[in-house]
C-alpha positions, 0 to 999 in steps of 0.5 A, spaced: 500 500 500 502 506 498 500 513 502 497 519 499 498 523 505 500 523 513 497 525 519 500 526 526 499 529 532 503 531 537 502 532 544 509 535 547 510 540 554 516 544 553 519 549 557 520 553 550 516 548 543 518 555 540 524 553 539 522 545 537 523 543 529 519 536 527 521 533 523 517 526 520 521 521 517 519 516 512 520 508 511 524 509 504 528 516 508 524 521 506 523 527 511 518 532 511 519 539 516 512 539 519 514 545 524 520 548 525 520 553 531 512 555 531 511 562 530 517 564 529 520 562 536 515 566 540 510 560 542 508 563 549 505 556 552 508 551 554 506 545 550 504 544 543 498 539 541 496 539 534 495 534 528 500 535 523 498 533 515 503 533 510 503 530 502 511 531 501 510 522 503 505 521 497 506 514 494 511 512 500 510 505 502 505 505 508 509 499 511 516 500 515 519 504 520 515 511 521 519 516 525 518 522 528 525 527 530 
């Protein structure tokens, strides 16, 4: 089977998330960027929940290693 796209959601307490960059890595070594420091390094809470979708992995396999970095 192949995607068309990827849905993830994060839940992550951080003293700083403005400062986090998420990173999806796919099972061929595809990657695709799905935050990189949120608002521009001036998120002001302290945890970030959102569901990230992304198409950059369309016709990667769906069977392997999925890995979030």
């Amino acid at each position: 089977m192949r995607i068309e796209w990827v849905e993830v959601t994060i839940a992550i307490e951080h003293d700083n998330p403005g400062d986090l960059r998420i990173v999806l890595n796919g099972p061929s070594g595809i990657s695709s960027v799905l935050a990189d420091r949120p608002m521009g390094g001036q998120y002001a809470v302290n945890d970030l929940n959102f569901t990230f979708s992304s198409a950059f992995h369309r016709g990667e396999a769906l069977q392997g290693d999925w890995t979030v970095q």
